[in-house]
Structures are given as structure tokens and as C-alpha cells.
N, C-alpha and C positions, 0 to 999 in steps of 0.2 A: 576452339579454332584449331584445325588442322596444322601441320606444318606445313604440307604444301598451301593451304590459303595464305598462312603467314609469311612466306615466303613472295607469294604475290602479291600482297599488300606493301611488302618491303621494295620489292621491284617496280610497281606502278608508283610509291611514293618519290623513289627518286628518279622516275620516269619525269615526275611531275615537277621535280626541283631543276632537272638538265632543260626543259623544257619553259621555265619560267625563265630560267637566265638568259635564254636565248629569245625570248620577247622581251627583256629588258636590254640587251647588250645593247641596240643601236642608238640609244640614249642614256646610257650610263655619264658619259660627258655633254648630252643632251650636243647642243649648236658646234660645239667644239670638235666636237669627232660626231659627226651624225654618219653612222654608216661609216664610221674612218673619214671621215670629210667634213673639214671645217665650212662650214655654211652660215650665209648671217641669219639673224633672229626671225627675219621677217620669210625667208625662205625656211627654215622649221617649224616655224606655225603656219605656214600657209601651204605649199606643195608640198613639203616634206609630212607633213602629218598623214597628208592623203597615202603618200608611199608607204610609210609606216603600217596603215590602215589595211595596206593590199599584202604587205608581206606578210603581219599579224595574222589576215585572213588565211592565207596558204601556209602558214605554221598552226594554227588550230586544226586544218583539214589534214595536213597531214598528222599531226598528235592524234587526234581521233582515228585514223585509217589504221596506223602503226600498233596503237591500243587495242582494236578489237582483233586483229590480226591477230597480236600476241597471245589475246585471250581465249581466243580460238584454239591456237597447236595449242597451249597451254593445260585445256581441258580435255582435248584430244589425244586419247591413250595415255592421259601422262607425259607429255613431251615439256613441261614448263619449266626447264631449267635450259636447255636450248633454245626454246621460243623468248625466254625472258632476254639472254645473251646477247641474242641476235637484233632481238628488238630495239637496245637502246643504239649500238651503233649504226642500224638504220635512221633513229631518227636525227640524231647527231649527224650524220651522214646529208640528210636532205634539209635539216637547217643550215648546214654550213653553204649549202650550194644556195639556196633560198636566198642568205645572205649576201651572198657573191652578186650574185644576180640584182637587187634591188640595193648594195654598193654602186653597182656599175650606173645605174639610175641616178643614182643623187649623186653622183662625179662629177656631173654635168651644170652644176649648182655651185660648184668650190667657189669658195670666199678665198680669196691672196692677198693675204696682210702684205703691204708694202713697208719699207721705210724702218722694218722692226731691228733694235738691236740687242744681240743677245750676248750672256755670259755662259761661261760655263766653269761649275765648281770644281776647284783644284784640291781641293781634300783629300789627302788619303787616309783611307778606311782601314785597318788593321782587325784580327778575329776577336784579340787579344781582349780593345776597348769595348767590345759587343758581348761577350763569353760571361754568364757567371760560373765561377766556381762550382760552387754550393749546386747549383744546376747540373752542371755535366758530373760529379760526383753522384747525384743522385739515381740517373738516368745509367752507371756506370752500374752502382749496387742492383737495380731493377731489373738488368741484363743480367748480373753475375751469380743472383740468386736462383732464379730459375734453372738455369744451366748448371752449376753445382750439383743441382736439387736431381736433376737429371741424372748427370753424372753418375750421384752416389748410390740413386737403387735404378738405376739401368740393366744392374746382373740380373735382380729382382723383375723385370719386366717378363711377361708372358709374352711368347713367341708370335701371339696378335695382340695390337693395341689398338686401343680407337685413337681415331685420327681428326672425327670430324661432330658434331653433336647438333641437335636441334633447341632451339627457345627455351624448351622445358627441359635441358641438359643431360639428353639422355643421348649415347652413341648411336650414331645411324650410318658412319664406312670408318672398315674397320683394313690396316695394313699387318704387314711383314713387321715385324720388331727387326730393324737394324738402324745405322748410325743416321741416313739422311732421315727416316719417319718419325724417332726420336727427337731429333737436334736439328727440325727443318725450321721450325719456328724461333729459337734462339739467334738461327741464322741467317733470316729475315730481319728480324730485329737488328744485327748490326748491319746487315746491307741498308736496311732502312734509314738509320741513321746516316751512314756515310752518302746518302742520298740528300739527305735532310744540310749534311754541312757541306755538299758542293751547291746546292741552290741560295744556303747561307753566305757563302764566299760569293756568286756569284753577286746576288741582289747587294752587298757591299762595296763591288766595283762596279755597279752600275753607272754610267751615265746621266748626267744631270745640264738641261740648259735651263738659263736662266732668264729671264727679262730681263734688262741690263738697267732700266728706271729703279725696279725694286730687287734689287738683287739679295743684298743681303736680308731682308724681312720673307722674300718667296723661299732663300735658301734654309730658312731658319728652318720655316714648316715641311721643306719638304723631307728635311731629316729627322724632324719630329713624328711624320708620317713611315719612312722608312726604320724607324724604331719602333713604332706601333707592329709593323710587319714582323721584324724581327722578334721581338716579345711573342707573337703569336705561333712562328714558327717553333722557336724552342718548346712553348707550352704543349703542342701536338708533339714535341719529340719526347717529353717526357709522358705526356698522354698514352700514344702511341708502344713506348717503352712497358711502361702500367700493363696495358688491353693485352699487348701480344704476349708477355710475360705469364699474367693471367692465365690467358686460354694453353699455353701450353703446358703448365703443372695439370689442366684438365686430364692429360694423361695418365698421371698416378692418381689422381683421385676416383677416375673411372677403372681404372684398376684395381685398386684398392675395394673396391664397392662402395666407396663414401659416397655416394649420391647426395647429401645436404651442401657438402662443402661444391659439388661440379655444380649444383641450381645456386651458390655466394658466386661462384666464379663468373658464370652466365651472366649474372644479376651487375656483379662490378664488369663486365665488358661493356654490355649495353650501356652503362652507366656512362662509363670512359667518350662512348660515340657520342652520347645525349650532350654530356659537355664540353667537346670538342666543338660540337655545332653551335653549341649557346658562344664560346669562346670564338669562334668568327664570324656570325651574326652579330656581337658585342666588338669585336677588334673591328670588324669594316664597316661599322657606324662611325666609329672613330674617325677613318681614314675619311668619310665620307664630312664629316664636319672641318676635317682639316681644308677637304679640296673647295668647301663654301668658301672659308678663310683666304687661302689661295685669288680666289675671285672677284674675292672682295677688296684686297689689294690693289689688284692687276690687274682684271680683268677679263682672268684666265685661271687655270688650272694645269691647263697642259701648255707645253711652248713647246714648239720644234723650230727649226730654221726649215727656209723652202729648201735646200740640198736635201735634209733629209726626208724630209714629205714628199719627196719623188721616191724613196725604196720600201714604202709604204704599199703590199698588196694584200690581193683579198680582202675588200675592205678595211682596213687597217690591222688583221690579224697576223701578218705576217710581215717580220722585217727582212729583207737581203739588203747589205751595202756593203760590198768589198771594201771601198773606203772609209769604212769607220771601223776603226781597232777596238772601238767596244764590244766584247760577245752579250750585257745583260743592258738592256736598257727599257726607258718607263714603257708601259702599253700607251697604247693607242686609244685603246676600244677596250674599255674595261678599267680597274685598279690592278695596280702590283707591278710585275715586270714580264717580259718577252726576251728571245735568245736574237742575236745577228747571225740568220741561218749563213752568211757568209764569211761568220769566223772559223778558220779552221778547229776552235777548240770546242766546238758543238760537239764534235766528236765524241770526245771524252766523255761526255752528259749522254749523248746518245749511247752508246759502248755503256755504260755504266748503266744506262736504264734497261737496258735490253737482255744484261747480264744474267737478270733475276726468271724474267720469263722463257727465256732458253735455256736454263739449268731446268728449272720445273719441267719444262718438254720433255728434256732429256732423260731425267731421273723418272717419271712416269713412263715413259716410251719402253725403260729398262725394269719396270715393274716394282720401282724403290718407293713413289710416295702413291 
């Protein structure tokens, strides 16, 4: 198999994973949030299926259009690394509008629980009770290894380094030996982390309402579920830590001409991905049995009050409410958590996420990575 095949197999797979979620999304909470819209039983198995049925159909036609399109420029001169690029935010692109559109359909159907009383949990969450040790020490050495390792034969580096390598771990773009092409990936790794422990901190102050009948047995799970998250998260930060660490000692090893040790290094990345995916496939089965649980209770899984089901758009993908001082609170439409795009400290998240991708412009535009 080629690289470039293999690369397109890589591309249409997770073409085909962004693509499943989004024929599952609008029944993730099935009646509860259909489409972001709470509906009763008898209207999601009866109209609501049909809707379902027509949206399904115009996200299949469009996955099929977007795919051969892609596969077309792809084979075309060689363009498949633009055509693949391009490809996925089209089709993310026209589900989301697909979605909106056949949202705005089933709005027309909302269910309005009257009469409901709600709580809301006064817990405060600290980093301290969530944090192991032994964890963030390890994920410390994983960082400081590499980068030492750098460090020490940096003088030693030849004026070109590989930067970049194929499956069978052989260079294919090659840089300038200086400090960003060197030390760009060490320093991904800590942005990445400090990424990792503001979505940490956030999903901690999340937001939680309560049924007020079962309050404390719904609150129990819902922080047995927000534990499962968190567990999950740390695991990809030490994952995460592992893969990036990895691939960038590939640089002395491809220097060096060790070829054996850059096809272990190759071999422990892909590795790292493989159980990253088993690891949230297995964590949100979890989360998935907790929210039966939930239901089983109550009668529910998700609670909102109607105040806040009014700042509820794009089908449930989107929150704005000035008046709510929470910036992290539960999804809607889907498991885990969503930001209050109307807190001012979105900001900081935004500013912080955008940090990584405008440096990389930058330093490439100046001919550094």
C-alpha cells in the first residue's frame, strides 16, 4: 500500500466516523432532545421518525457527493492532501445546516413539561479532589524526557532534520535545524496540556439542575458520570503526552540513521491512537449506562427548566444566556459538556485555542517549521 493510498484510507475512515455521529446526534437523548427538542414518545416514533428518515436521506447524499468529489481532486495530479482537507469541513459544513434545518421542523412538536420542580447542586468542585498525583508526575517526566533528550544533542543536529514521516517511518519533509523545528513538538505538548486542564477546570464548574423528587440519587450519578469524563480526560493527557513525546525523539533517531527504533516509535504512536479510541468507546458506554440509570429513576436523563430552554439554538447545539453566570454547562444534544457563548470568559478558551494555530501560521509564513 502506498502512502498516499494510506493516507486516504485514513481520511475517508474518519470521514466515515464524523459522519456516523452526525446520523446519530439527533437521537443521542432519543424523545428528550430530539433535534434539541424535547417531544413526547408518541410524536418520535411517529412524525419524528419520518423526519429523521428525510434528514438521514440528505446526509447520505450529501456523504456520497462530498466522497467522490474528494476522491476525484485526490487522484487528480496528486492534489489529496487539499482535497482530503477540504473535504471534511464541507461535509461538517452541510450537516450542520441539514441539522438546523430539520431542528427548525420538529420545534413545531415541543413537549412543555409543566408543573416541574427543579434543584440545583451546590457542590463546589476543587482541582485538588479530582487531580492524581502519581498522574500529573508522570505526564511531567513524559514531557521532560524528550525535551532534555533534545536539548542535549541539539549541537549534534545536522543543519536539515526530518520533520515529518510516513507509516513505514521513513522521512518524507524535511526543515531548517533551528529552535521552533526542533522544540515545536515539546511545545505542543505543554500547550496541549494547559488546553486539557482549562476544559478540566471548566467541566468541574459545570452546571447541574436537578429534579427536585429525586434529587439526591439523580445527583449521585450525575457525578459518577462526570468522573467517568474526567478519568477519561486525564487518560488522553497522558496518552497524548506518550504519542507526542514519541514522535518527536523521531528526530534523532532519523538522524542518527536508526531506522529500527523510528519503525518502535511509529508502531508506539499508532498504538497510543488505537487506545485512545478503545478508551472512549469504553468510557462513553459508561456514561451511556449511567444516563439509562438516570431514567430509570426519573424519567429522564437530561433536566433543564423552561428559562433555560429558551437560549437553546441551532438545534440544541448552541447555548447563549446572558443570564446564566455559568460558562460550562451539560449538552443538549449529545453527552459531556457545551460553553455559555454569552460568558465573557469564552474568551480566554477561545484566545487559548486559537494561540496554537496562529503561531503555526506564523512560524511557517517565516519559513521556521
Amino acid at each position: 500500500m502506498t502512502h498516499t493510498t494510506t493516507l486516504l484510507v485514513f481520511w475517508f475512515a474518519f470521514d466515515i466516523l464524523m459522519f456516523g455521529l452526525m446520523l446519530y446526534m439527533p437521537i443521542m437523548r432519543k424523545e428528550e432532545a430530539f433535534f434539541g427538542t424535547r417531544v413526547s414518545p408518541e410524536t418520535y416514533q411517529g412524525i419524528g421518525r419520518e423526519i429523521l428518515n428525510r434528514y438521514r436521506f440528505w446526509l447520505v447524499l450529501t456523504f456520497i457527493q462530498v466522497e467522490v468529489l474528494g476522491l476525484v481532486l485526490s487522484l487528480y495530479r496528486n492534489t489529496m492532501p487539499l482535497a482530503r482537507i477540504v473535504s471534511l469541513p464541507i461535509l461538517i459544513t452541510a450537516s450542520m445546516i441539514f441539522y438546523v434545518i430539520f431542528a427548525r421542523q420538529v420545534k413545531q412538536y415541543e413537549s412543555i413539561e409543566e408543573n416541574q420542580r427543579f434543584a440545583t447542586s451546590l457542590k463546589v468542585r476543587h482541582l485538588s479532589d479530582y487531580t492524581s498525583i502519581s498522574l500529573e508526575i508522570a505526564i511531567a517526566i513524559t514531557i521532560m524526557i524528550p525535551t532534555l533528550v533534545l536539548i542535549y544533542y541539539y549541537p549534534l543536529l545536522p543543519d536539515k532534520i526530518p520533520v515529518h514521516w510516513d507509516l513505514l517511518g521513513r522521512p518524507d519533509k524535511w526543515a531548517e535545524k533551528n529552535i521552533f523545528s526542533v522544540f515545536f513538538l515539546p511545545v505542543i505538548m505543554v500547550y496541549l496540556q494547559g488546553l486539557f486542564w482549562l476544559i478540566k477546570y471548566g467541566m468541574l464548574q459545570a452546571k447541574m439542575t436537578l429534579p427536585a423528587e429525586v434529587a439526591e440519587e439523580f445527583f449521585a450519578l450525575k457525578e459518577e458520570s462526570l468522573k467517568v469524563g474526567i478519568s477519561l480526560l486525564d487518560q488522553i493527557r497522558l496518552l497524548q503526552a506518550i504519542l507526542m513525546g514519541a514522535i518527536s525523539l523521531n528526530i534523532l533517531s532519523a538522524t542518527l540513521g536508526n531506522g529500527d527504533v523510528t519503525k518502535w516509535i511509529i508502531v508506539l504512536a499508532i498504538l497510543a491512537d488505537v487506545v485512545i479510541l478503545v478508551l472512549c468507546a469504553y468510557n462513553i458506554s459508561k456514561i451511556m449506562k449511567i444516563e439509562d440509570k438516570l431514567k430509570a429513576i426519573s424519567g429522564r436523563s437530561y433536566v433543564e427548566n423552561a428559562r433555560d430552554a429558551k437560549h437553546w439554538y441551532g438545534g440544541g447545539m448552541f447555548y447563549y444566556n446572558p443570564d446564566d453566570p455559568a460558562l460550562f454547562i451539560e449538552k443538549k444534544v449529545g453527552y459531556g459538556y457545551t460553553m455559555n457563548f454569552a460568558n465573557k470568559q469564552i474568551f480566554l478558551y477561545i484566545g487559548y485555542g486559537l494561540l496554537l494555530p496562529i503561531s503555526i501560521l506564523i512560524l511557517s509564513s517565516l519559513g521556521k517549521l
